[in-house]
C-alpha positions as YAML, in Angstrom:
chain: A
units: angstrom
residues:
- id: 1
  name: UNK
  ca: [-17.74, -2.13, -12.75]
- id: 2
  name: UNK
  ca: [-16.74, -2.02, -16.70]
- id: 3
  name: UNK
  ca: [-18.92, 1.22, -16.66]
- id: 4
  name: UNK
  ca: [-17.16, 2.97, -13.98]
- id: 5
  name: UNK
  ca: [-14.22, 5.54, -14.44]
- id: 6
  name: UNK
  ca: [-11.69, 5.02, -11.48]
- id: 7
  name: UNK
  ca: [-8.50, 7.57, -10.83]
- id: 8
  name: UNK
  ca: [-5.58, 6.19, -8.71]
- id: 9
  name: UNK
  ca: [-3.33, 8.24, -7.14]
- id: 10
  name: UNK
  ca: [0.34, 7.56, -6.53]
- id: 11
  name: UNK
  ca: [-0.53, 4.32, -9.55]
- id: 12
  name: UNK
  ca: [3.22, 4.11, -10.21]
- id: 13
  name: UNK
  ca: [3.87, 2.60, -6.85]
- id: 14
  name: UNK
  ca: [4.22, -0.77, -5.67]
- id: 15
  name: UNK
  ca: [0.27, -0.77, -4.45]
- id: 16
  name: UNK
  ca: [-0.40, 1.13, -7.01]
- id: 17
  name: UNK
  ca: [0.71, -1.11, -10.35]
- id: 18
  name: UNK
  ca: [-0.72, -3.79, -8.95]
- id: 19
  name: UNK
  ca: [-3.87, -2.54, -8.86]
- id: 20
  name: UNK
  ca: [-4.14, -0.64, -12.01]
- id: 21
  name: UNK
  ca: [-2.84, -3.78, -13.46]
- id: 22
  name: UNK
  ca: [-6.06, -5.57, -11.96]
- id: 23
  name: UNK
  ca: [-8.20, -2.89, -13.16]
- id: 24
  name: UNK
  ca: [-7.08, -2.62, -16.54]
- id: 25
  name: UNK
  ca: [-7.50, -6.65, -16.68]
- id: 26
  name: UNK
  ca: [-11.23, -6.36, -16.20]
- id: 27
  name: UNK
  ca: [-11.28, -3.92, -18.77]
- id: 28
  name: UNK
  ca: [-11.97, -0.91, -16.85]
- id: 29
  name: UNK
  ca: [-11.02, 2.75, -17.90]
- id: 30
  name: UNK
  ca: [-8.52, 4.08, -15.43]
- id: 31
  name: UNK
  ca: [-6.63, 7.23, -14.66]
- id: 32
  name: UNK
  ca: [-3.69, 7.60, -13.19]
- id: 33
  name: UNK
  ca: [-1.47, 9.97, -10.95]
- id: 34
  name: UNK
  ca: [2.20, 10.37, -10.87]
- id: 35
  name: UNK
  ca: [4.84, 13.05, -9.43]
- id: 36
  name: UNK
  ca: [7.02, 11.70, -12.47]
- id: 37
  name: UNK
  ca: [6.47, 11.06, -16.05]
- id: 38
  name: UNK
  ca: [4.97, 8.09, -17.38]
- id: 39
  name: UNK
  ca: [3.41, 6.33, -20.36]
- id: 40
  name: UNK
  ca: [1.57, 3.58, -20.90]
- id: 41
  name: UNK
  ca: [0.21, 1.54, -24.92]
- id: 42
  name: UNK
  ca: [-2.89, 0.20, -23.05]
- id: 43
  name: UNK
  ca: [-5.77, 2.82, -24.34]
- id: 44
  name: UNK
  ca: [-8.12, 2.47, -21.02]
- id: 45
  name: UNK
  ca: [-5.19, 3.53, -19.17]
- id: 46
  name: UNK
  ca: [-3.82, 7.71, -18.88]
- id: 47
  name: UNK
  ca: [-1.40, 9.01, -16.83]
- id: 48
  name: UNK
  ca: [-1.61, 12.20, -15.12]
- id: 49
  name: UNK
  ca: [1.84, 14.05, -13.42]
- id: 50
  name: UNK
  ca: [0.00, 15.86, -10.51]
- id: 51
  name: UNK
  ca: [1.23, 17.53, -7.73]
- id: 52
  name: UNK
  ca: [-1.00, 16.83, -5.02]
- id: 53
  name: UNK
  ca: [-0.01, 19.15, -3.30]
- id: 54
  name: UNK
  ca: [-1.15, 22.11, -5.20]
- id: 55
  name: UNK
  ca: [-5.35, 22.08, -4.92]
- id: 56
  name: UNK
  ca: [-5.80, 24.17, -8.18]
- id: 57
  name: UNK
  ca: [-3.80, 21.39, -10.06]
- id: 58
  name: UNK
  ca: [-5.94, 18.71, -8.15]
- id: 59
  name: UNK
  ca: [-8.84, 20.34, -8.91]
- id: 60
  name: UNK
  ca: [-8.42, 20.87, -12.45]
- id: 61
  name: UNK
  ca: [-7.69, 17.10, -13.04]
- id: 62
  name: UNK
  ca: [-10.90, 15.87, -11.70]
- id: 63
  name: UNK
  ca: [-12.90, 18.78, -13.44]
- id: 64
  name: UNK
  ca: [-11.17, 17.19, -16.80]
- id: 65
  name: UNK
  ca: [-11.85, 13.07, -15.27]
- id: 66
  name: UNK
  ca: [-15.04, 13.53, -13.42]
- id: 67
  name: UNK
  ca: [-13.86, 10.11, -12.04]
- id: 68
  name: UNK
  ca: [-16.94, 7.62, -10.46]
- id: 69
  name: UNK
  ca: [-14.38, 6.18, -7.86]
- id: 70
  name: UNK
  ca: [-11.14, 7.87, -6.34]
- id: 71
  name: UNK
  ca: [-8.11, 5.64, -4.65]
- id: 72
  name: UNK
  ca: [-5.78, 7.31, -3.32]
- id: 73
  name: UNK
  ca: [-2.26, 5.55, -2.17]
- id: 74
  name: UNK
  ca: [-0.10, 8.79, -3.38]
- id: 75
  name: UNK
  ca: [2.24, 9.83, -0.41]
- id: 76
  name: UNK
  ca: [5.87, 9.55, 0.99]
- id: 77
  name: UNK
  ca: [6.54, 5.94, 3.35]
- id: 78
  name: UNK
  ca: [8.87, 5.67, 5.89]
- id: 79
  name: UNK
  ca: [7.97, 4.38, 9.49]
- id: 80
  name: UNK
  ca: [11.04, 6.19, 10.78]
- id: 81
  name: UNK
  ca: [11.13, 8.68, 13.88]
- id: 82
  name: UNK
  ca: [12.94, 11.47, 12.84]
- id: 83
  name: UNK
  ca: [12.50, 14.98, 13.27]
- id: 84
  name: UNK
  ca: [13.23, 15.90, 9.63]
- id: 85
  name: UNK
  ca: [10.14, 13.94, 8.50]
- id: 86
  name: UNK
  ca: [7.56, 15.91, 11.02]
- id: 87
  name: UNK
  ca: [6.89, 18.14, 7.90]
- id: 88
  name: UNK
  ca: [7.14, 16.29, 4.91]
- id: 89
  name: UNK
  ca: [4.91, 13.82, 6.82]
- id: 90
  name: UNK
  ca: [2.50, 16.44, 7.41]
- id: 91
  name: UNK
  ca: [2.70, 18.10, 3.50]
- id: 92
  name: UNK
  ca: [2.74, 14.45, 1.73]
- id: 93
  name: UNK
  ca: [0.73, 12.25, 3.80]
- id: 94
  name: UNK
  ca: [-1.61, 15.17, 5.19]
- id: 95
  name: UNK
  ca: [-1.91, 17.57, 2.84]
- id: 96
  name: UNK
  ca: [-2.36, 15.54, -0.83]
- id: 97
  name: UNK
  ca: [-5.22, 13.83, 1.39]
- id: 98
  name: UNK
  ca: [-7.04, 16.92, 2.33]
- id: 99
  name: UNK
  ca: [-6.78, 18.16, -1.36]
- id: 100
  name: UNK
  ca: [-8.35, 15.02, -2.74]
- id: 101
  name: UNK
  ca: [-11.00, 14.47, 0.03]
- id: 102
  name: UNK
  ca: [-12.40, 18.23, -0.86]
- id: 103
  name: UNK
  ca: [-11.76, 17.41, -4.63]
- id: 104
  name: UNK
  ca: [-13.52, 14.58, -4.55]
- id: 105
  name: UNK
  ca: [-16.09, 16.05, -2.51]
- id: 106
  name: UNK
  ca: [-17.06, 19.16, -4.96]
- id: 107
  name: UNK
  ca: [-16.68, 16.53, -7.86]
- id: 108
  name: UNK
  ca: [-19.59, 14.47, -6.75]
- id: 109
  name: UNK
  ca: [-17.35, 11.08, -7.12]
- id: 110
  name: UNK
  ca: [-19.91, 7.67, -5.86]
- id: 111
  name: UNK
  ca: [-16.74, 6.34, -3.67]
- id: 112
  name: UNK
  ca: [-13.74, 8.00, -2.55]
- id: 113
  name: UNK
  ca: [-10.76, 5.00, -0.80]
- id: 114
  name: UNK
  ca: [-8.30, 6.38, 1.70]
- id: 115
  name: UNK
  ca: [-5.18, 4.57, 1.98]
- id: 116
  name: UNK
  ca: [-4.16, 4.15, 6.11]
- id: 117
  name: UNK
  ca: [-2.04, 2.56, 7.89]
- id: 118
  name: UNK
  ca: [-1.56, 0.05, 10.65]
- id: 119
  name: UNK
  ca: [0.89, 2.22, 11.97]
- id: 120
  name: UNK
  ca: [-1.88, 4.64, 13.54]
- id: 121
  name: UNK
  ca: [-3.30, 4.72, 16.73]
- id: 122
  name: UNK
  ca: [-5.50, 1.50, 17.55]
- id: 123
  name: UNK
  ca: [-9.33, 3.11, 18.36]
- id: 124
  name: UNK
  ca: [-9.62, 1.71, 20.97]
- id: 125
  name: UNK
  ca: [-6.27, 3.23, 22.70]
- id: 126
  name: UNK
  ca: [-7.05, 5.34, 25.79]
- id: 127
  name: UNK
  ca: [-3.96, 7.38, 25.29]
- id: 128
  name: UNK
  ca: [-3.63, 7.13, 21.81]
- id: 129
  name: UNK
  ca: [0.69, 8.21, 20.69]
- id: 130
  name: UNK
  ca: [1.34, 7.84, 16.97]
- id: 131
  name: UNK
  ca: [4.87, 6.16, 16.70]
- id: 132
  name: UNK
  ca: [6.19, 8.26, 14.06]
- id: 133
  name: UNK
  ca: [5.47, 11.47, 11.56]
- id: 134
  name: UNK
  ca: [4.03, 9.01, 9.05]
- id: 135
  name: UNK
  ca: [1.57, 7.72, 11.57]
- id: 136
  name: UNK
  ca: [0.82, 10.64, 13.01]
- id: 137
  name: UNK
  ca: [-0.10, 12.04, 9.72]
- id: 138
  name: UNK
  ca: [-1.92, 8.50, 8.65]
- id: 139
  name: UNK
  ca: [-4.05, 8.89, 11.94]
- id: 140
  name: UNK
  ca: [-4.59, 12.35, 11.43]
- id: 141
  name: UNK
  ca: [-5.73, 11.65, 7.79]
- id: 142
  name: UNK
  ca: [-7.89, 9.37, 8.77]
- id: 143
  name: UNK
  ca: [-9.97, 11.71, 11.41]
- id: 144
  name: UNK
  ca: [-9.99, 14.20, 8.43]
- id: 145
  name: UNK
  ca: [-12.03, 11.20, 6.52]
- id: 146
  name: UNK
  ca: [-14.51, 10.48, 9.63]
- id: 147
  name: UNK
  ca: [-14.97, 14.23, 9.01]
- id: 148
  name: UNK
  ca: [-15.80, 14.72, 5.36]
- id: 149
  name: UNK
  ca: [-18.29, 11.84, 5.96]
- id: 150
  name: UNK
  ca: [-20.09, 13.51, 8.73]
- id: 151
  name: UNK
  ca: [-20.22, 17.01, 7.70]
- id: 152
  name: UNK
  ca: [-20.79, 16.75, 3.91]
- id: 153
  name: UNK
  ca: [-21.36, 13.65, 3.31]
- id: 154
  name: UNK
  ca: [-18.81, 12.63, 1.32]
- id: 155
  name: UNK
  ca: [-18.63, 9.12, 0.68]
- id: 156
  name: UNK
  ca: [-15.26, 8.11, 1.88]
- id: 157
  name: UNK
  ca: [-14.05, 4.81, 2.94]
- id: 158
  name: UNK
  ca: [-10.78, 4.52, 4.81]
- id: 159
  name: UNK
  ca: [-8.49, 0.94, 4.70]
- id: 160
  name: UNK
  ca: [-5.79, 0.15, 6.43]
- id: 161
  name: UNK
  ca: [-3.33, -2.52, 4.60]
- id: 162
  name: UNK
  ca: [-1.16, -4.26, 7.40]
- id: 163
  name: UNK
  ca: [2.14, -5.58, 6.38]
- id: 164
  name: UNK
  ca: [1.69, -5.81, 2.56]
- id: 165
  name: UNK
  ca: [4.13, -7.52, 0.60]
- id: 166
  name: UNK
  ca: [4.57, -9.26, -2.87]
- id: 167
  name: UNK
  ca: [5.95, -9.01, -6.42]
- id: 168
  name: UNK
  ca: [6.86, -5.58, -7.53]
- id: 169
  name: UNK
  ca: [7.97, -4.32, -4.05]
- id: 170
  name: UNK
  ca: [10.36, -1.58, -3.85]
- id: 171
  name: UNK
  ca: [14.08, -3.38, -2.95]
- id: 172
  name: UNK
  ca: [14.73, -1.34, 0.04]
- id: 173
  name: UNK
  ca: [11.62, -3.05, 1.93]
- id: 174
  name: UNK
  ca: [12.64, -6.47, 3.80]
- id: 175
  name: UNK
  ca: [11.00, -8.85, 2.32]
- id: 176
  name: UNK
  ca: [12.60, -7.83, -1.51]
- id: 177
  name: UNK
  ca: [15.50, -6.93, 0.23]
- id: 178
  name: UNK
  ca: [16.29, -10.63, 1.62]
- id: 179
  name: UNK
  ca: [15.46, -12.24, -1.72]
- id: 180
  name: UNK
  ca: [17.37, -10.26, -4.27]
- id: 181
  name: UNK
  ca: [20.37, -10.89, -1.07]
- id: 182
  name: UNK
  ca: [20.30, -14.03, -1.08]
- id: 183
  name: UNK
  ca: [19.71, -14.74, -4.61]
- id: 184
  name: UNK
  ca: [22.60, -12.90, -5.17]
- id: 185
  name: UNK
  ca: [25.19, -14.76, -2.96]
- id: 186
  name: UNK
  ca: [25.04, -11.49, -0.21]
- id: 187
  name: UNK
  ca: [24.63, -12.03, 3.07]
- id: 188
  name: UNK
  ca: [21.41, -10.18, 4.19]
- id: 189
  name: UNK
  ca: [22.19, -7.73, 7.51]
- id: 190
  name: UNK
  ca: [19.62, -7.38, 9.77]
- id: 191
  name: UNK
  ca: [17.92, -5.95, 12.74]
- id: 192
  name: UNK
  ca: [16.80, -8.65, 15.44]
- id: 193
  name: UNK
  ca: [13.85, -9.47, 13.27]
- id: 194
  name: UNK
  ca: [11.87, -10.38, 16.40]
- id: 195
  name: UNK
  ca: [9.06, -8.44, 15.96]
- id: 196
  name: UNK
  ca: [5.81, -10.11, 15.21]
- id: 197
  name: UNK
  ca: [3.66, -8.53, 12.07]
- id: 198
  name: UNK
  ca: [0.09, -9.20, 10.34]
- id: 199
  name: UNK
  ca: [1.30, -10.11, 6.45]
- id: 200
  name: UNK
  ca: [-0.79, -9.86, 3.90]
- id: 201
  name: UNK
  ca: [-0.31, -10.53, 0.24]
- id: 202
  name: UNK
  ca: [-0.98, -8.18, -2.49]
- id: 203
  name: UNK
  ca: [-2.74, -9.22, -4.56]
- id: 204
  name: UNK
  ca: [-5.57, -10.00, -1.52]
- id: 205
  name: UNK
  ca: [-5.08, -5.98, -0.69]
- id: 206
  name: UNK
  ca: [-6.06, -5.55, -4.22]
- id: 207
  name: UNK
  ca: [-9.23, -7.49, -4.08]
- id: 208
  name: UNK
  ca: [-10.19, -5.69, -1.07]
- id: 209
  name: UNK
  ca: [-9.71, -2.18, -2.62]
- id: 210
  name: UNK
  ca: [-11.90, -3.77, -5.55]
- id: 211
  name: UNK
  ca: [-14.47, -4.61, -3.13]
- id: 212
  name: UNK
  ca: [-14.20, -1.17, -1.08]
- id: 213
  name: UNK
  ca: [-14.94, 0.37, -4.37]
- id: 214
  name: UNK
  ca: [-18.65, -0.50, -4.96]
- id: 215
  name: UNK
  ca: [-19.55, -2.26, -2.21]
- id: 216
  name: UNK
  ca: [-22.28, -0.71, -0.18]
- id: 217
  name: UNK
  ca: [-23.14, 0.55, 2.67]
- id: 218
  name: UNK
  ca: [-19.88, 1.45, 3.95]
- id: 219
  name: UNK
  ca: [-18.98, 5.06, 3.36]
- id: 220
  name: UNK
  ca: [-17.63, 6.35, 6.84]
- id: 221
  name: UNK
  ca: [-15.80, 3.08, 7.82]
- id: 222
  name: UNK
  ca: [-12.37, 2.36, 8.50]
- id: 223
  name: UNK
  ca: [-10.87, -1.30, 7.48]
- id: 224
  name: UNK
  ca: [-8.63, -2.86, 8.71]
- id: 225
  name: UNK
  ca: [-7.02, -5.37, 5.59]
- id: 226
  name: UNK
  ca: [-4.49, -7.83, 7.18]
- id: 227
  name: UNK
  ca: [-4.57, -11.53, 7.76]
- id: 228
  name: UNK
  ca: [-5.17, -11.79, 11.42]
- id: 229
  name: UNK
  ca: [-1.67, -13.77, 12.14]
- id: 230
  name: UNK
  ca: [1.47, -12.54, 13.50]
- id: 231
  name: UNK
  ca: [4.64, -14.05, 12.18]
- id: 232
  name: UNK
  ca: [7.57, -12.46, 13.01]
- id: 233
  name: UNK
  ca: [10.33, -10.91, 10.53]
- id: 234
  name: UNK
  ca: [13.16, -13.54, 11.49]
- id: 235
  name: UNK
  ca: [10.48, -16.18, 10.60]
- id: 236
  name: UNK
  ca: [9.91, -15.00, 7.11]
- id: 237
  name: UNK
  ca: [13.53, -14.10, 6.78]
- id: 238
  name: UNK
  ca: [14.27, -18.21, 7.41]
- id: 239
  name: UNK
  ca: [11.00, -18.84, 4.98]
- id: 240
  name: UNK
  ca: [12.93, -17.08, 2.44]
- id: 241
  name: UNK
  ca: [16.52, -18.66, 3.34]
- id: 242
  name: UNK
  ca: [14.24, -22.09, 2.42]
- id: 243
  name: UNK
  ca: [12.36, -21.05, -0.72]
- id: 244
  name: UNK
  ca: [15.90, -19.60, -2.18]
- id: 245
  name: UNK
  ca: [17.83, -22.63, -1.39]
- id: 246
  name: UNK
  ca: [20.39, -20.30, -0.45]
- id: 247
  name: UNK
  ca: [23.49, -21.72, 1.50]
- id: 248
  name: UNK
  ca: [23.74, -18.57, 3.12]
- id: 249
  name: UNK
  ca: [22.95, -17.34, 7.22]
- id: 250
  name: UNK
  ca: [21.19, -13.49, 7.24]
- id: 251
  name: UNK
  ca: [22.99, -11.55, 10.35]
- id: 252
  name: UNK
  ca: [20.54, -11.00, 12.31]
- id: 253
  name: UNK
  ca: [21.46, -8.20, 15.37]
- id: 254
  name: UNK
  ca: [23.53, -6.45, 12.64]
- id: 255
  name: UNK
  ca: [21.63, -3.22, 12.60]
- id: 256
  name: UNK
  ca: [19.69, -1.63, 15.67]
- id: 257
  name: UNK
  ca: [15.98, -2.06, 15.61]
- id: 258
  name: UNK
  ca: [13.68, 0.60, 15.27]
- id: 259
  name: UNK
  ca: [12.21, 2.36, 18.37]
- id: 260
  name: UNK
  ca: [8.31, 2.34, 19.06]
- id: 261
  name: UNK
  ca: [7.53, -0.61, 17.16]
- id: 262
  name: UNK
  ca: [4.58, -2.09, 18.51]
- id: 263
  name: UNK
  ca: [2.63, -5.28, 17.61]
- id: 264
  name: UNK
  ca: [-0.89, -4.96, 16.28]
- id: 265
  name: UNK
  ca: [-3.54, -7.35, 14.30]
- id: 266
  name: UNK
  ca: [-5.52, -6.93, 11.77]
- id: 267
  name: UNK
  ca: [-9.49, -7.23, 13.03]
- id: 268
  name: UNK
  ca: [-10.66, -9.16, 10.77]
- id: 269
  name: UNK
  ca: [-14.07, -9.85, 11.58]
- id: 270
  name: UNK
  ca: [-14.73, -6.10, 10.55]
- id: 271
  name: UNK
  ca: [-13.32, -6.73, 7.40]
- id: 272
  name: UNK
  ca: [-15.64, -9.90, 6.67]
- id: 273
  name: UNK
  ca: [-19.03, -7.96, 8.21]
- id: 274
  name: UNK
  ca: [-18.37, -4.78, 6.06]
- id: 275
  name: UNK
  ca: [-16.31, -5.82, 2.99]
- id: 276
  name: UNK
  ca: [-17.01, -9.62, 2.96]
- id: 277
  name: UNK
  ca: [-13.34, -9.96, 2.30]
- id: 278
  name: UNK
  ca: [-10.96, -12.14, 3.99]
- id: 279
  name: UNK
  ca: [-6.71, -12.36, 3.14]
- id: 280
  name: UNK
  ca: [-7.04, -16.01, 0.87]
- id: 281
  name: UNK
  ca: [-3.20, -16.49, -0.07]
- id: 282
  name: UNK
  ca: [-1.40, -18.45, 2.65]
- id: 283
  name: UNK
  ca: [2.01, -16.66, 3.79]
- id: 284
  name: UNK
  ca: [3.97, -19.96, 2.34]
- id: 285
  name: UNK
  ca: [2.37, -19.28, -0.93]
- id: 286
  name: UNK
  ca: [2.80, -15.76, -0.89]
- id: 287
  name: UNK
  ca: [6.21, -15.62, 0.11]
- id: 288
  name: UNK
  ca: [7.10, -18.77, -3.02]
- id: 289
  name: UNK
  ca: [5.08, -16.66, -5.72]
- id: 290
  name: UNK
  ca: [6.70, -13.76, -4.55]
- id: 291
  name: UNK
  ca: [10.40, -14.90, -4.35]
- id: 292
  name: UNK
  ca: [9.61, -16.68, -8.09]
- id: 293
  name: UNK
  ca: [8.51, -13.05, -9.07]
- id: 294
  name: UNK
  ca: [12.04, -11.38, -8.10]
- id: 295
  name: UNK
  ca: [14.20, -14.74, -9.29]
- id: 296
  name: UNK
  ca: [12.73, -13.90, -12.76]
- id: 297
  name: UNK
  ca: [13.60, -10.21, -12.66]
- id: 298
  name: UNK
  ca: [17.04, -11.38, -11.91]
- id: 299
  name: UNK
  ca: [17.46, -13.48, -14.67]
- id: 300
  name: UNK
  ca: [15.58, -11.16, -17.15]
- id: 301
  name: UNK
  ca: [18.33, -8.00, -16.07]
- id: 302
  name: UNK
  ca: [20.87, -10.92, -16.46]
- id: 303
  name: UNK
  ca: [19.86, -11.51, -19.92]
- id: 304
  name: UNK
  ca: [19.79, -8.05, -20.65]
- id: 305
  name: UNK
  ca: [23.78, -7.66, -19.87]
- id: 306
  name: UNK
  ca: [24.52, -10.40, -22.08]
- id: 307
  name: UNK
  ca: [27.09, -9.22, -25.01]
- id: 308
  name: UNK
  ca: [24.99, -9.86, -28.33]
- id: 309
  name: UNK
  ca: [21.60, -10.15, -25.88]
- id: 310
  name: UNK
  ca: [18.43, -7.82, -26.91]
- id: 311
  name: UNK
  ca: [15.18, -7.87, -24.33]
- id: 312
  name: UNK
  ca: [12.78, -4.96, -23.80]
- id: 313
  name: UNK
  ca: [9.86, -5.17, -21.45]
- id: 314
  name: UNK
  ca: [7.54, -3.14, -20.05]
- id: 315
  name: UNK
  ca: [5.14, -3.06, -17.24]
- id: 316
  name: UNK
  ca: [2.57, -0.51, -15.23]
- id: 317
  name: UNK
  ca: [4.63, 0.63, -12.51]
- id: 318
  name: UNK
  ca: [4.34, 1.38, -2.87]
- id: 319
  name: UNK
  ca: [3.47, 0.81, 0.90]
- id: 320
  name: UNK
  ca: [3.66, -1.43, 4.03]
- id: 321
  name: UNK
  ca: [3.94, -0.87, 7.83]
- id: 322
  name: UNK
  ca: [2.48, -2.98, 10.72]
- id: 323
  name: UNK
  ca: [-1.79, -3.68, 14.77]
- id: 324
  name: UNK
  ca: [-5.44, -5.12, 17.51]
- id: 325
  name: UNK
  ca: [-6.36, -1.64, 15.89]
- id: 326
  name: UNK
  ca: [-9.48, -2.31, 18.51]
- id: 327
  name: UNK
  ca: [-12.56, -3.33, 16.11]
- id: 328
  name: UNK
  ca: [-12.87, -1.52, 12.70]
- id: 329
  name: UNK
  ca: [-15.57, 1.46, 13.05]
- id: 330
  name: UNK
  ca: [-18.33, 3.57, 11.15]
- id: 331
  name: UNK
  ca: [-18.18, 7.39, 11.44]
...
């Protein structure tokens, strides 16, 4: 894989680092998009600030990569039903995908890896009703893949990451959100937390795009990457409360839960047959390596504010959700 020149889209998110962090670990040139500036001292890695958006600007930058294997994860995440996301849904989620897909199409790239979600439509649903814009977009997205494959052959691979979580998450998400709380004496305010979600790790996500990458015989299919267990919020949130040692109760009931939210599993039997990839890190050991990762960060920033203290670091610098999505399938 040493020999193969891989562009990741949307690298500066919370997906994205992770895996261009893996990537750049094995040695492996990689280039990488970004709506906002960024630099990087490790040689096999160069940024790109792209606009998606725009195909001539798409275009250009793989005429100038001529990449051998495409990810892309670039696009705006929320889960939430509003009207005012119907269109920048449809432009981010949509739109960058399309532009990419025909990019990567013209460019002649050996593997091109949609990013999905386990937010869209199950299959197998007779009356299929996307919960939100995002989904809606995700699903639609995800037809546009089936698409490329059939008509010109492109050879795209679609995954769906269920309820990914880990170090490096974004602090709004839950999961960060009741850590750095609790860690720092605040009392975490909730929604019921009752609903039941496949969790996956990421650094098993990773491995699985890895695999997706050069594996073959599986242009066409969409993957479904979770665990195959539901465990609801409230019972992480009280996984956390442990691992923390905190002496502190999260209100639960404190916000209103979102509308629409509906419980799905990862197949992951699909996953094994196509991929032969299965989620390895258990959610107890996830959820301890990941609350380790953000009690660090804390007392790194802590150490930063110190009068007479000097520390620099630098890393690499997103996405989540949560389905049976009926069996994983071939277009």
């Amino acid at each position: 894989m040493q020999n193969l020149r891989f562009l990741v889209t949307g690298a500066a998110g919370f997906l994205g680092t992770r895996l261009c962090e893996r990537l750049l670990s094995e040695g492996i040139e990689v280039h990488a998009t970004s709506r906002a500036r960024q630099t990087s001292r490790n040689h096999l890695l160069r940024w790109w600030q792209t606009d998606l958006l725009e195909y001539s600007s798409v275009q250009r930058l793989f005429d100038e990569i001529r990449p051998d294997i495409v990810i892309h994860l670039a696009g705006q995440v929320t889960a939430a039903p509003d009207l005012s996301l119907v269109l920048p849904m449809f432009h981010s989620q949509l739109g960058g995908t399309l532009n990419v897909l025909v990019a990567s199409t013209k460019s002649g790239c050996r593997r091109v890896i949609a990013t999905g979600s386990s937010t869209e439509p199950a299959l197998d649903d007779a009356a299929p009703t996307p919960g939100s814009p995002y989904a809606a977009a995700k699903w639609a997205a995800t037809g546009y893949a089936g698409m490329f494959h059939a008509l010109y052959q492109t050879p795209v691979v679609v995954v769906r990451p269920f309820m990914t979580y880990g170090p490096g998450q974004h602090g709004t998400k839950v999961v960060p959100y009741v850590i750095n709380s609790l860690l720092q004496g605040n009392t975490p305010l909730l929604s019921s937390c009752v609903w039941e979600v496949d969790w996956v790790f990421v650094d098993d996500i990773v491995a699985a795009f890895l695999l997706a990458a050069t594996r073959a015989g599986i242009d066409g299919c969409s993957i479904d990457l979770g665990s195959g267990t539901l465990t609801s919020i409230r019972d992480v949130v009280r996984s956390i409360v442990q691992l923390t040692n905190a002496q502190i109760d999260p209100q639960f009931g404190a916000l209103p839960d979102r509308p629409g939210q509906r419980t799905r599993i990862a197949d992951t039997e699909y996953a094994r047959a196509t991929l032969g990839w299965s989620a390895v890190t258990s959610l107890d050991d996830g959820l301890a390596a990941t609350v380790q990762w953000y009690r660090s960060q804390l007392e790194e920033n802590r150490e930063v504010e110190a009068p007479g203290h000097s520390y620099a670091t630098e890393r690499v610098a997103g996405t989540q959700e949560v389905r049976l999505l009926g069996r994983g399938a071939c277009s």
